[in-house]
C-alpha positions in Angstrom: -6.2 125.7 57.7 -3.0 126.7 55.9 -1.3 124.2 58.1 -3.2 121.5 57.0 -3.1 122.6 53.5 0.8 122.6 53.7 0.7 119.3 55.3 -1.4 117.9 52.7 1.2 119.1 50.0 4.1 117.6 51.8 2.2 114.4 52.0 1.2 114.3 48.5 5.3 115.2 47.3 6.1 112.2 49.3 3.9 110.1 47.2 5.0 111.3 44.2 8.5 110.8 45.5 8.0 107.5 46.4 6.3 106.8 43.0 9.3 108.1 40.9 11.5 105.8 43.0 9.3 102.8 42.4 9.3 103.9 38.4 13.0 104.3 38.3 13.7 100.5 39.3 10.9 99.5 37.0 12.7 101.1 34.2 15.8 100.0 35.0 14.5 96.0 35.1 12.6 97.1 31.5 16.0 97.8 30.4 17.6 94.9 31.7 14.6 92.7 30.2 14.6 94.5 26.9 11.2 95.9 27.4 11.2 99.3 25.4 7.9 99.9 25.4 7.6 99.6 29.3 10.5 101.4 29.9 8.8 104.3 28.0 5.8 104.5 29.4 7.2 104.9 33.1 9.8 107.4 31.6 6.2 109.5 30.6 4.9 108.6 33.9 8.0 110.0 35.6 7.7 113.1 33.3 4.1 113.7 34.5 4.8 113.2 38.2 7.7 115.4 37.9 5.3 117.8 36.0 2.6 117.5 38.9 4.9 118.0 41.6 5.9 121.4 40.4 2.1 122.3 40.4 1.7 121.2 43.7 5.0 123.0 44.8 3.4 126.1 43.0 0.1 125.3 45.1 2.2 124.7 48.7 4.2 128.3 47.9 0.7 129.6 46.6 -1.7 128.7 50.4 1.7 130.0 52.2 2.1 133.1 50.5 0.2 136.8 51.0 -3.3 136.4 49.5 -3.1 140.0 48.1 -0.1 138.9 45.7 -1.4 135.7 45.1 -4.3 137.1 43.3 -2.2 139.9 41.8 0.1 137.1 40.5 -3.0 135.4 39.2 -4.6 138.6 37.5 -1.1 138.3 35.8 -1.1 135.2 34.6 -4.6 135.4 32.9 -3.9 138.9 31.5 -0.4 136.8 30.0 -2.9 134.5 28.8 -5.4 136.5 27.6 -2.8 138.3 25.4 -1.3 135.0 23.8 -4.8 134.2 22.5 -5.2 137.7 21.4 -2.1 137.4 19.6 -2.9 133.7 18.3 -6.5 135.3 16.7 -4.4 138.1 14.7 -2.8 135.1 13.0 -6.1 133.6 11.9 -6.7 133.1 8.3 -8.0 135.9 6.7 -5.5 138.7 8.8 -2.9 140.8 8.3 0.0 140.4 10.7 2.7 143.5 11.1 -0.5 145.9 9.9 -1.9 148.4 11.9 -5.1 147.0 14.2 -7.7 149.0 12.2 -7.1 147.8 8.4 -6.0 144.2 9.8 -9.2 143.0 11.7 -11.9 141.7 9.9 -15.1 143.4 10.2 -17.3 143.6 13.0 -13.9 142.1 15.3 -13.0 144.1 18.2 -9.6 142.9 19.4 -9.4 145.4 22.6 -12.5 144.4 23.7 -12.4 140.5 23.3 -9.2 140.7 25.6 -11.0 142.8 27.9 -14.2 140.5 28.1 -12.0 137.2 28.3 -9.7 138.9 31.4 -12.7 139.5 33.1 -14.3 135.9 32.1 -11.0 134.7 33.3 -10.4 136.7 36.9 -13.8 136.8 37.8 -14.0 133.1 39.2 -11.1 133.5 40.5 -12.0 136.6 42.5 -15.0 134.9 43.2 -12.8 131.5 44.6 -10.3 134.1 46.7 -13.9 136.0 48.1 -14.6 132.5 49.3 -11.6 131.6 50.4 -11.3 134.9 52.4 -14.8 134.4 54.0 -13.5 130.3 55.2 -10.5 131.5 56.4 -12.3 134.3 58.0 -15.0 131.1 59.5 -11.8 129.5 60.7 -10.4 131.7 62.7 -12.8 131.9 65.5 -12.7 128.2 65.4 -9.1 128.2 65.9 -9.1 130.7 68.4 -11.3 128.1 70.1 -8.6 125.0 69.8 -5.9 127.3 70.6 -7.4 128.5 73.9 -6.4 125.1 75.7 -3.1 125.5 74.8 -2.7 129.3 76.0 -4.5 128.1 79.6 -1.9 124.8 79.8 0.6 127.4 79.1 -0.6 129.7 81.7 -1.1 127.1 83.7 2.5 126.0 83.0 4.2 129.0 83.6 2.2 129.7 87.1 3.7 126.4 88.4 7.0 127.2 87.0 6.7 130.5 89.2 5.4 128.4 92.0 8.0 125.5 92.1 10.8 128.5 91.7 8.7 130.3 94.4 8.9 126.6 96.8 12.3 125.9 95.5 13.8 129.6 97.4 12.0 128.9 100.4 13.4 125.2 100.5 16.9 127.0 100.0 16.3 129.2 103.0 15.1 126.7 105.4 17.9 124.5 104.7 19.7 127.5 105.3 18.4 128.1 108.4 18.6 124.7 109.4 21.9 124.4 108.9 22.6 127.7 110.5 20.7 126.4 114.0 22.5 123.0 113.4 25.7 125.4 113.9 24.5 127.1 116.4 23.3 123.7 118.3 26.9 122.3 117.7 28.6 125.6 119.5 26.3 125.7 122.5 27.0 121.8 123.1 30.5 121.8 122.6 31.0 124.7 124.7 28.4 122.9 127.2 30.7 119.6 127.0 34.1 121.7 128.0 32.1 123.0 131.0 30.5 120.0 132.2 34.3 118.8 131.8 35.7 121.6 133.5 32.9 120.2 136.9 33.8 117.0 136.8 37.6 117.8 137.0 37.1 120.1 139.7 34.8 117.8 141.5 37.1 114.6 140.8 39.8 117.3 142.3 37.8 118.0 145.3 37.0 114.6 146.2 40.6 113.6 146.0 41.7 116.1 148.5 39.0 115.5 150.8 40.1 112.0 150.7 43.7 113.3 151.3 41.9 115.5 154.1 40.5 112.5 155.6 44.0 110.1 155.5 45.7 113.3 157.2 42.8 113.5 159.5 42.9 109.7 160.7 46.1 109.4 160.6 46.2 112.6 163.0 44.1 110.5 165.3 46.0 108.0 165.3 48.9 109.7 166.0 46.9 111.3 168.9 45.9 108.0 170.1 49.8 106.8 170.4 50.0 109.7 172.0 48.0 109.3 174.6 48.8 105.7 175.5 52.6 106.4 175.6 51.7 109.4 177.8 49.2 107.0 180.5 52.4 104.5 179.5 54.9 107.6 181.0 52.8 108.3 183.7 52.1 104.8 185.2 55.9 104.1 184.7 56.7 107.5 186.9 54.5 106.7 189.3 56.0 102.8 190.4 59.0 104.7 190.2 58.7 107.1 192.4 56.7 104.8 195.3 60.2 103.1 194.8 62.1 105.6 195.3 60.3 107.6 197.8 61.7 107.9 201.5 59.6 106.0 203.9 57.9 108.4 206.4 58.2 111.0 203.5 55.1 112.7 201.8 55.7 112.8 198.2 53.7 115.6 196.3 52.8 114.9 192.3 52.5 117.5 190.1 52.7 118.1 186.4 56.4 118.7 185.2 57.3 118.4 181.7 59.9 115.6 180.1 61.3 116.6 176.5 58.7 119.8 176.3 56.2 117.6 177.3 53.4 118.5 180.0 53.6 115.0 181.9 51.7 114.3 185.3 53.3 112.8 188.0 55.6 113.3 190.8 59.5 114.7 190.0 62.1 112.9 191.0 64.2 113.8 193.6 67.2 112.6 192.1 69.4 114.2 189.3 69.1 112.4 185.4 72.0 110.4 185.6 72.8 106.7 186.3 70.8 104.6 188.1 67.4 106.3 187.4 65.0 105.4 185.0 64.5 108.5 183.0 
């Protein structure tokens, strides 16, 4: 209620504000124009909006202040009141002023008691407006409890998702965490995985190349073998028309294995000694 009370006074300054303004370049174009009588008549305006804008400053300071010293500062005023008037009716025709209260009232005139029945003439409404304006404010606060309530739930409200977006926001920090501590992890076990799977393949590539080097040696074993052989049948064949040349007639000529060069050869010796004239 005070709020709108205050906001009522701000908006009624701003009129008068605005009005003065408006005023001013009216006098100024009454002075320009030689309009005297114009000019003075918004000068008394100005002086009366100037005049009701301290009242309603007085009223805006009055709604926002304590209502206790409000209406102490009004039992002032009408007491200040009360008094000029008391002083204004010792001056009437007829008194004595500087004499003592007793031989300057007229008869029947009770100065004490006239300022004590107009104080209370005075304060009494206005005890009677603050009662009321007690019991409305009193009316209004229930009512503004009531339009308040929304607010305090939207700010409850508020401040439970603010919890619960901080709440989702640390668990989104620790599963990105954890995600990039697996993603680590992953990284070591395939790398290290990679160097082994390396380390196979070069000791398979190694293998099969000397088992293809085990398989050259081995055929060309055999083929050394083979040579072998056919220059031994070669060596035996050769001995043996040899030696049915050479053999005696009438003679029985015995073959058996001798060796030629550390060779085991078949065949039948010759009788004759290496030398010229034989084939070996």
């Amino acid at each position: 209620m005070l709020t709108n009370q205050e906001l009522f006074f701000e908006a009624m300054q701003a009129c008068h504000r605005n009005s003065d303004s408006i005023l001013a370049l009216v006098s100024k174009v009454c002075a320009k124009m030689s309009l005297e009588d114009a000019a003075a008549q918004c000068d008394q305006v100005r002086e009366d909006l100037n005049y009701t804008n301290a009242i309603f400053a007085t009223l805006n300071d009055a709604c926002m202040a304590d209502l206790s010293q409000v209406l102490a500062d009004m039992k002032k005023f009408a007491a200040e009141v009360v008094a000029q008037e008391v002083q204004k009716k010792m001056f009437l025709p007829g008194s004595q002023a500087g004499a003592d209260t007793d031989s300057s009232s007229p008869p029947g005139l009770d100065l004490d008691a006239s300022k004590t029945d107009t104080a209370q003439k005075m304060v009494v409404p206005y005890d009677t407006e603050m009662e009321a304006f007690k019991a409305a404010d009193a009316s209004m606060k229930p009512v503004c409890d009531m339009a308040w309530a929304p607010h305090l739930e939207k700010d409850s409200w508020r401040g439970q998702m603010d919890e619960d977006m901080r709440s989702l926001r640390e668990q989104l920090q620790s599963l990105a965490e954890k995600v990039d501590a697996n993603a680590a992890s992953i990284q070591c076990y395939v790398d290290a995985s990679t160097s082994v799977v390396f380390q196979h393949v070069a000791e398979l590539a190694e293998k099969h190349q000397h088992r293809k080097d085990l398989e050259a040696t081995e055929t060309i074993q055999g083929h050394r073998d083979m040579h072998r052989r056919e220059i031994e049948n070669r060596t035996a064949q050769m001995e043996a028309e040899g030696w049915e040349e050479d053999c005696p007639a009438g003679a029985t000529c015995s073959v058996k294995a001798f060796q030629v060069n550390g060779l085991e050869m078949s065949g039948v010796p010759s009788p004759y000694p290496r030398g010229a004239g034989h084939r070996f």
